[in-house]
C-alpha positions in Angstrom: 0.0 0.0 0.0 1.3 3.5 -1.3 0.4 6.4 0.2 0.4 10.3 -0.6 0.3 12.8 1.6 0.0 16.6 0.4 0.8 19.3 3.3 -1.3 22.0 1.9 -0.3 24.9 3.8 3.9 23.9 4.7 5.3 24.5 7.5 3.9 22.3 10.7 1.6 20.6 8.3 4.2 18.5 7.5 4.3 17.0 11.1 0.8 16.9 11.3 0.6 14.8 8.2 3.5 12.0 9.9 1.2 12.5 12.6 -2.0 11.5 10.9 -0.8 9.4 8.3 0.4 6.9 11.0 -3.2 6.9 12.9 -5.4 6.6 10.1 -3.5 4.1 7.9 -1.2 2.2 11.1 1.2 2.4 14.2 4.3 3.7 13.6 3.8 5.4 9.8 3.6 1.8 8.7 0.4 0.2 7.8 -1.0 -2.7 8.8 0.3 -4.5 5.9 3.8 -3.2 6.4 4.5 -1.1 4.0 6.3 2.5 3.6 5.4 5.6 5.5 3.5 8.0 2.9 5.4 10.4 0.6 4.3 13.7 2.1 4.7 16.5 -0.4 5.0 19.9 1.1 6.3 23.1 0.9 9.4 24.9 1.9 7.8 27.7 3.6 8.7 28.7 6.8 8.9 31.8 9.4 11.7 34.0 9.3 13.3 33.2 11.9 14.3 30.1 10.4 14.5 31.2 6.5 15.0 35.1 6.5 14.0 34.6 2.5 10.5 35.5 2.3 8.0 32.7 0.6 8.2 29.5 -0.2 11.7 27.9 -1.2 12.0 26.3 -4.8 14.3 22.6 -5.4 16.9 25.5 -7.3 17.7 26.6 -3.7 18.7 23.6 -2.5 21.7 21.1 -2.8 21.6 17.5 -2.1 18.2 17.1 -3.4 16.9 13.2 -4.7 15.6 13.4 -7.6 11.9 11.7 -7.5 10.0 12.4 -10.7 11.0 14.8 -13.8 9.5 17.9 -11.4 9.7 16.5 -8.0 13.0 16.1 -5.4 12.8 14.4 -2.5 14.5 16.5 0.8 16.5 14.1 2.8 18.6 15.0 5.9 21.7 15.6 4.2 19.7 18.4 1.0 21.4 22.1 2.4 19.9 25.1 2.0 21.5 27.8 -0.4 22.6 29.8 2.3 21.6 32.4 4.1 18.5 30.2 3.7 16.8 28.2 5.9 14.4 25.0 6.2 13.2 22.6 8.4 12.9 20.0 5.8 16.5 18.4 6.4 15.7 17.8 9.9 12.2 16.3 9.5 13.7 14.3 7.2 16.4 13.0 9.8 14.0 12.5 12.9 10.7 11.2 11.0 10.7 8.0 8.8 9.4 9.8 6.0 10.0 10.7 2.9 9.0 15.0 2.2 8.8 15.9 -1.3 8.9 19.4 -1.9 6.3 21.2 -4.0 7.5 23.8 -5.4 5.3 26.8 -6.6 7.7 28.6 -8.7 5.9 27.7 -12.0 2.4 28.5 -10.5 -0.7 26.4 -10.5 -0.1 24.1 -13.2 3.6 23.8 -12.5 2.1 22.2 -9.6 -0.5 19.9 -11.2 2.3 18.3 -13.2 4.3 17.9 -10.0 1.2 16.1 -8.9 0.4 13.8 -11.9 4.0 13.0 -11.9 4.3 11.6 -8.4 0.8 9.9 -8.9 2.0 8.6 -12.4 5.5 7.0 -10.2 3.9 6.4 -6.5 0.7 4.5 -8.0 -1.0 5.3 -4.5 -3.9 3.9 -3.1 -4.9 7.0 -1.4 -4.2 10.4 -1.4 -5.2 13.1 1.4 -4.8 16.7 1.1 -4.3 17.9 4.7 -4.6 21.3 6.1 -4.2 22.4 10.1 -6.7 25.0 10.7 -9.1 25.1 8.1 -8.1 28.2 5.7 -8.2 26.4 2.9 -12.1 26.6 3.7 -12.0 30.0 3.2 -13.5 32.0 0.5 -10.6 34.4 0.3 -12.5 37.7 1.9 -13.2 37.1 5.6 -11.5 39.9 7.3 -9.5 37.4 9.7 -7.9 35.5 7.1 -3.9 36.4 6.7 -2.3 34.1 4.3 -4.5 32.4 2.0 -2.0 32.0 -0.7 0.2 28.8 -0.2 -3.3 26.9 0.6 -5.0 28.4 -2.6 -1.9 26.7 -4.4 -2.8 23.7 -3.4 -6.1 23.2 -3.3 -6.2 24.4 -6.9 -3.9 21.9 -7.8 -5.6 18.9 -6.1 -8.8 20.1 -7.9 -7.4 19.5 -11.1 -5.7 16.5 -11.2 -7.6 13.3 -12.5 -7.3 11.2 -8.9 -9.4 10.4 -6.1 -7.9 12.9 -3.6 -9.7 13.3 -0.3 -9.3 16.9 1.6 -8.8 16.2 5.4 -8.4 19.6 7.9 -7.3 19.1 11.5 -7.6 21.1 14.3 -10.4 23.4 12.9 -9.5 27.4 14.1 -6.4 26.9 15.4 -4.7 28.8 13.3 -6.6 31.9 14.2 -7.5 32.6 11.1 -11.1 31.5 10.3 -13.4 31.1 13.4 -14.5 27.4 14.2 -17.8 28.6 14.1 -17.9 30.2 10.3 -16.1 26.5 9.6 -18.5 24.2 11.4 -20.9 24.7 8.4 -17.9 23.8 5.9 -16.4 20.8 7.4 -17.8 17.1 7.1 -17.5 14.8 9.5 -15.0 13.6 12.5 -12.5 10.9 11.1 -10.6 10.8 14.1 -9.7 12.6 16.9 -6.1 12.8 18.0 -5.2 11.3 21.4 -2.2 12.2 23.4 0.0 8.9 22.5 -0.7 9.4 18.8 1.2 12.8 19.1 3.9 11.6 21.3 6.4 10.7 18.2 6.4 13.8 17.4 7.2 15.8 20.8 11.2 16.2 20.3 10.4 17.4 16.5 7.9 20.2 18.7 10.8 21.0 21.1 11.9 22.8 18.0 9.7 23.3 15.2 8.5 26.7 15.4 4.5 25.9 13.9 2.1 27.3 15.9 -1.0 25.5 14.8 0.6 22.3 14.6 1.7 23.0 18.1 -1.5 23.8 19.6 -3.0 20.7 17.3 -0.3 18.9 19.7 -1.1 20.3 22.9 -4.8 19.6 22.6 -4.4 16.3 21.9 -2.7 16.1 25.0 -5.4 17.7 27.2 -4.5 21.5 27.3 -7.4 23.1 27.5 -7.8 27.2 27.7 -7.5 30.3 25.1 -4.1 30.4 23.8 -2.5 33.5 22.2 -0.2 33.4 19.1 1.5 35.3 16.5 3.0 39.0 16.4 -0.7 40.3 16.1 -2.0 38.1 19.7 -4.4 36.3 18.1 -6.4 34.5 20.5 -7.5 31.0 19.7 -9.7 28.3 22.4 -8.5 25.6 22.7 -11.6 22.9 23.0 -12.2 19.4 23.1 -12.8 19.6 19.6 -9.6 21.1 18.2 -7.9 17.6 18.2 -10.2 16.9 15.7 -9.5 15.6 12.1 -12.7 16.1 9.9 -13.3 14.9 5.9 -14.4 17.8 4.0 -15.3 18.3 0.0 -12.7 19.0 -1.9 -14.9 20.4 -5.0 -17.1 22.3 -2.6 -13.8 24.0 -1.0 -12.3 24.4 -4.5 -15.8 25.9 -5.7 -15.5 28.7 -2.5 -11.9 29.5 -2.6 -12.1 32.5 -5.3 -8.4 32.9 -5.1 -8.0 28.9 -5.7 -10.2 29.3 -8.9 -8.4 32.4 -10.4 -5.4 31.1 -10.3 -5.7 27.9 -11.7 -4.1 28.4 -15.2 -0.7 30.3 -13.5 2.7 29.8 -14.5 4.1 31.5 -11.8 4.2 32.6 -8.6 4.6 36.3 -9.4 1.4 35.8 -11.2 -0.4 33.9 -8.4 0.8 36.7 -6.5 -0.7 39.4 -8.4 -4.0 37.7 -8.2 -4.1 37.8 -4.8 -3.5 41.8 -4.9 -5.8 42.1 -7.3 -8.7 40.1 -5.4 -7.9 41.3 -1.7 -5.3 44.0 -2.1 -2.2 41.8 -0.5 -0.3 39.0 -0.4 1.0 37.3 2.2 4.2 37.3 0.6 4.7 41.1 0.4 4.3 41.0 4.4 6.9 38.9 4.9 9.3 40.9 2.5 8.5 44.0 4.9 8.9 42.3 7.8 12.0 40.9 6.6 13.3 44.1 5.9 12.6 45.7 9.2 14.0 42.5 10.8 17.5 43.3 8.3 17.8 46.6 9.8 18.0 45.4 13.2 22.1 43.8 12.6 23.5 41.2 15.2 21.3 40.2 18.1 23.2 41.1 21.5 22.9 38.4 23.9 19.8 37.4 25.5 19.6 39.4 28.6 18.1 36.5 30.8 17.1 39.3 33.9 15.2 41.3 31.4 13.3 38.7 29.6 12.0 37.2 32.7 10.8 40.4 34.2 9.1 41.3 30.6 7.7 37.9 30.9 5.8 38.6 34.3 4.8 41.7 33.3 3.3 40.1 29.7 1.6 37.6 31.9 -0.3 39.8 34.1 -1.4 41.4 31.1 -2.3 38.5 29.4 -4.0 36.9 32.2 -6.3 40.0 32.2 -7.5 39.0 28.8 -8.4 35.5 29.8 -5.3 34.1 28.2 -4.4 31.0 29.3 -1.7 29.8 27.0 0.4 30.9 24.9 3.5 29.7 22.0 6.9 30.5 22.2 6.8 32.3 18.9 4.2 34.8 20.3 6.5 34.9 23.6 9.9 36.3 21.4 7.5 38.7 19.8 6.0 39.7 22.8 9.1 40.3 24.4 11.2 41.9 22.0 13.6 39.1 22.0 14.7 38.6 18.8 13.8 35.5 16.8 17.2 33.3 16.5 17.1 33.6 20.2 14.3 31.9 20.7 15.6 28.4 21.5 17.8 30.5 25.0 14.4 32.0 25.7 12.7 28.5 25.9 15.5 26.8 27.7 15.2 29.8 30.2 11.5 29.8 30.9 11.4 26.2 31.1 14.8 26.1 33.5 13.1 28.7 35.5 9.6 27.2 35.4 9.3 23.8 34.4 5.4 23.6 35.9 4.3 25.9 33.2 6.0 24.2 30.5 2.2 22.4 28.7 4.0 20.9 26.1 4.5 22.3 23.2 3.1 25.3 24.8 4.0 27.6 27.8 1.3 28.0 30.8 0.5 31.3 32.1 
């Protein structure tokens, strides 16, 4: 049995897809039958605190890639980012038994579809699942909480157009912050499965680490944390409920049919052009954010040491604050942001706050 998984929106849903491919197909990534973990296919995207290059990364900006299919390259452990880059596909690669294809965007929509009929055309596999963490991919492009509806649009216009049974799967509905569980309820279909605490516990160490929020919180509640938990530079503030360790089944034509980005930019050939669709629909794209914000964050020059006094007396004052606002939780990513600790020291923040309070360490995410 052959399996393919396709992390729609990169980053964490990579780990969420190791995650669920082992509980709905067998223990361990291996099926009852004992064959391979699934291929997961996802992007190079991630925050820039790990790739200060803003978007998503292309196979030309790696070395040591494995060549898959014509248009597809596997990343194993030892593929380098050019550098400066940055990715955290090496190192899923070297702590999960799976193999992460990278889709690569670069040639738009339909450089995509033939990335996807390739690997189908190689893998042969008996399924395919198109996962999302969140549920943004639900979207119809124009709710004024949505923030980055382009690398999901990607992707569900792809899947939408290739001839294969692909089934669209979104865990943890809301969590990340970006379409309310209540405007999803109406879009999802129903409960496959609902994650457990031992079913995430291969992937703790990678969450030591990994700098997803969503995936994160997908993580804790699975584990039990229960509360309102605040995330990203803006403070979003996201429940965390006995549902939000769901996975649900969803239509994938229905989804493709709402997504107005999805369906404009179906017949691009690049990413500059998806891009412009985007601005021309809903006057951004999440891209030009991140080239801002990467262009304050250049301004800033070398990080002095982390002042570990300082942080801990901005923490208790962020806490009182937060506390006030019926926060309950919160991610370390939120807590650099918060306060003003630069990004590439957020690992010494977390080995602080967990050295000086272990109790409120609710893995992957810090107590209040």
């Amino acid at each position: 049995m052959t399996r393919l998984m396709v992390a729609g929106g990169g980053g964490g849903d990579a780990v969420a897809a190791a995650v669920i491919d082992s509980v709905l197909y067998g223990a361990d990534g291996t099926d009852r039958t004992g064959s391979e973990p699934a291929v997961i296919l996802t992007y190079s995207w991630d925050r820039l605190i790990v790739d200060p290059f803003p978007g998503p990364r292309g196979a030309a900006h790696f070395a040591g890639l494995r060549r898959l299919t014509p248009s597809v390259y596997a990343v194993p452990a030892e593929a380098v980012p050019a550098p400066p880059g940055g990715s955290t596909l090496p190192r899923l690669a070297r702590e999960l038994p799976y193999t992460f294809a990278l889709i690569d965007p670069h040639h738009g929509v339909e450089g995509m579809i033939r990335q996807l009929e390739e690997l189908v055309e190689q893998l042969a596999p008996d399924s395919i699942d198109l996962l999302d963490v969140g549920g943004d991919v639900l979207a119809r492009g124009d709710e004024p909480t949505l923030q980055s509806p382009l690398g999901d649009a990607l992707s569900l216009a792809a899947c939408a157009q290739v001839n294969a049974g692909i089934r669209l799967l979104v865990a943890g509905p809301g969590l990340d912050g970006e379409i309310p569980p209540a405007v999803l309820r109406e879009r999802l279909g129903p409960v496959v499965h609902t994650l457990g605490a031992e079913e995430v516990s291969p992937v703790r160490a990678v969450m030591e680490w990994h700098p997803s929020e969503a995936t994160a919180m997908l993580v804790a509640a699975a584990r039990g944390e229960r509360g309102l938990c605040e995330i990203r530079d803006a403070g979003l503030a996201v429940p965390l409920t006995d549902a939000s360790p769901a996975v649900h089944e969803a239509d994938l034509d229905a989804a493709f049919g709402r997504n107005r980005l999805a369906q404009a930019i179906v017949t691009t050939t690049s990413l500059d052009e998806a891009e412009r669709y985007s601005r021309e629909l809903f006057g951004y794209s999440e891209i030009d954010y991140e080239r801002d914000k990467a262009a304050r964050l250049g301004g800033e020059g070398g990080a002095a040491p982390l002042d570990r006094d300082e942080a801990l007396r901005r923490l208790a004052s962020f806490e009182d604050e937060a506390r006030a606002r019926g926060v309950t939780h919160t991610t370390f990513r939120r807590l650099t942001e918060a306060l003003g600790v630069p990004g590439d020291h957020r690992t010494a923040l977390r080995s602080l706050l967990i050295g000086a309070h272990p109790e409120r360490y609710a893995a992957p995410l810090w107590h209040l």
